[in-house]
C-alpha positions in Angstrom: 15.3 6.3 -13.8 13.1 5.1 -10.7 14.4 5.0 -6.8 16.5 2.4 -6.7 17.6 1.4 -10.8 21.4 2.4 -12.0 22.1 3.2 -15.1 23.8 -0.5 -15.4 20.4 -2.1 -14.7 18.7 0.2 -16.9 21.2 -0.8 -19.3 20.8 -4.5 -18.9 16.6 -4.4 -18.7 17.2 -2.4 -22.6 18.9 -5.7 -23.4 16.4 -8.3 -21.8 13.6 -5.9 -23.6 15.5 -6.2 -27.0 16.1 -10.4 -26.6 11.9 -10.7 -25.6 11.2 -9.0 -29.0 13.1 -10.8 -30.8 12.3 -14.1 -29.5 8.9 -13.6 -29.5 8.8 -11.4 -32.8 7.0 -8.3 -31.1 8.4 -5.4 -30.0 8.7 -4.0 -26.2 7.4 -0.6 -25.9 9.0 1.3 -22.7 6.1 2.4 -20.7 6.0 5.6 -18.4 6.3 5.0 -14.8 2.4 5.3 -14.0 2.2 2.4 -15.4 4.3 0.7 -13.0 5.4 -2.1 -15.5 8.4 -1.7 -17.9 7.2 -2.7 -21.4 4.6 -3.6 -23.2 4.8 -6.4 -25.7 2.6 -5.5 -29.1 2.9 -7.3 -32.0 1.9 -4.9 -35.4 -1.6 -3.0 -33.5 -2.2 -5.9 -31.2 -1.0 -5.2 -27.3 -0.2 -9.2 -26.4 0.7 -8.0 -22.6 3.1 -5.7 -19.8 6.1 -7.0 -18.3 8.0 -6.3 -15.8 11.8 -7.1 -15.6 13.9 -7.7 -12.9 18.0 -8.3 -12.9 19.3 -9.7 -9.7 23.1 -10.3 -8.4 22.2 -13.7 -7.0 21.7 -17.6 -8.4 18.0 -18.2 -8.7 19.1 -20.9 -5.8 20.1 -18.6 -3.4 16.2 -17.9 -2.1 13.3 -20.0 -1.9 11.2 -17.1 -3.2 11.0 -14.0 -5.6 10.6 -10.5 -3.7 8.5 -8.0 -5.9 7.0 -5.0 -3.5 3.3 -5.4 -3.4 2.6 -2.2 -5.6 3.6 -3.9 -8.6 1.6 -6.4 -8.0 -0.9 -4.3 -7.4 -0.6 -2.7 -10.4 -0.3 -5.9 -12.4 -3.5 -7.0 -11.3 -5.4 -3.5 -12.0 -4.0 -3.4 -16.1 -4.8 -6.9 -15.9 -8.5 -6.2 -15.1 -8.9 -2.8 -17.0 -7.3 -4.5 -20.4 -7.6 -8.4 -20.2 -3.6 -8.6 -21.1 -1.6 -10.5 -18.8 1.3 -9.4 -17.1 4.3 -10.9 -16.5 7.8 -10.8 -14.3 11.0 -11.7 -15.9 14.1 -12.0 -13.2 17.6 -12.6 -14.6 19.9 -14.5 -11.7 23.4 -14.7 -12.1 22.1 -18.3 -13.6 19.5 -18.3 -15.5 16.5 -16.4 -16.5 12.7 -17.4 -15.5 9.6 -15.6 -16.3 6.0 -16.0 -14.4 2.6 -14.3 -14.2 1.9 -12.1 -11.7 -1.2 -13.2 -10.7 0.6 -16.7 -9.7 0.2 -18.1 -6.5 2.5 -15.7 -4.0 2.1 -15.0 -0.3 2.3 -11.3 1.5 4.8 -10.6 4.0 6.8 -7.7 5.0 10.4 -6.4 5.0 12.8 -3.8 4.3 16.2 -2.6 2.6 18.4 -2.4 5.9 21.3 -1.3 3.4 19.0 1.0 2.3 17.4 2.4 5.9 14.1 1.4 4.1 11.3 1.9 6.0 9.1 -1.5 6.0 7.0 -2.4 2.9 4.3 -5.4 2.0 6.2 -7.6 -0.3 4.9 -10.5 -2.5 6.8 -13.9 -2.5 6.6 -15.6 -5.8 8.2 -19.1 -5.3 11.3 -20.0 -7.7 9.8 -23.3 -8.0 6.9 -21.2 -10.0 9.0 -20.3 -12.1 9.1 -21.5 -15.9 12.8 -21.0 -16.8 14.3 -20.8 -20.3 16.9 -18.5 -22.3 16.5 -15.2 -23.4 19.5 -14.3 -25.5 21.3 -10.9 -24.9 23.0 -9.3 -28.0 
C-alpha cells in the first residue's frame, strides 16, 4: 500500500484492473511501486501499455481539471520513452469512468493536501473535457 491508498481503494483499483482485462481481453499485471504506474496491460507475450488508476469521491463535474502529482507524470513519460508503450490514466467519479493518455495536453501548477498538512507539490491538470469517457464494468 502507497502513502495515501486504503485498503478500500486498493480494493476498488483490483476491480477496475479486472473489468480493463476483460474488456479489452488482456490481462493487468500489478507492477511494483518503482514503477510508479499500477498495471501493465499484456496480451499473451505482448506488453500493449501501463496504466494508472485513479478512484475519486467526486462527479467528474465537480472540477474543471484532473490533479495527478507531476511524478507520475513524470514517470509516465520516462516508460513511455524507454519502451514505446503508452501510458494511460483511468479516474472513476462518482459518475462515470474516463480514461486519457498521459502525455495529453495538461498544465503545471502547484498545491497541497491542507487535510493532509501536505507540504506543496507540482501537480499536472489534465482537463475533464480531455477525457474520452465510456464504461468499464465492475464484477
Amino acid at each position: 500500500m502507497t502513502w495515501y491508498e486504503t485498503p478500500k481503494a486498493i480494493a476498488r483499483e483490483k476491480e477496475l484492473m479486472a473489468a480493463i482485462a476483460e474488456r479489452y481481453k488482456c490481462e493487468c499485471v500489478d507492477l511494483p511501486p518503482k514503477y510508479v504506474m499500477d498495471a501493465l496491460l499484456i496480451r499473451g507475450d505482448k506488453a500493449l501499455g501501463f496504466i494508472e488508476i485513479k478512484t475519486r469521491s467526486f462527479a467528474s463535474t465537480e472540477y474543471p481539471t484532473m490533479m495527478v502529482n507531476l511524478h507520475k507524470v513524470i514517470a509516465a513519460s520516462n516508460l513511455k520513452n524507454a519502451t514505446g508503450l503508452k501510458c494511460k490514466l483511468l479516474v472513476e467519479w462518482t459518475d462515470r469512468i474516463g480514461i486519457i493518455n498521459f502525455d495529453a495536453e495538461h498544465d503545471i501548477g502547484i498545491s497541497r493536501r491542507t487535510d493532509r498538512d501536505d507540504p506543496v507539490d507540482l501537480f499536472a491538470y489534465y482537463p475533464i473535457s480531455g477525457f474520452t469517457f465510456g464504461e468499464v464494468k465492475c464484477n
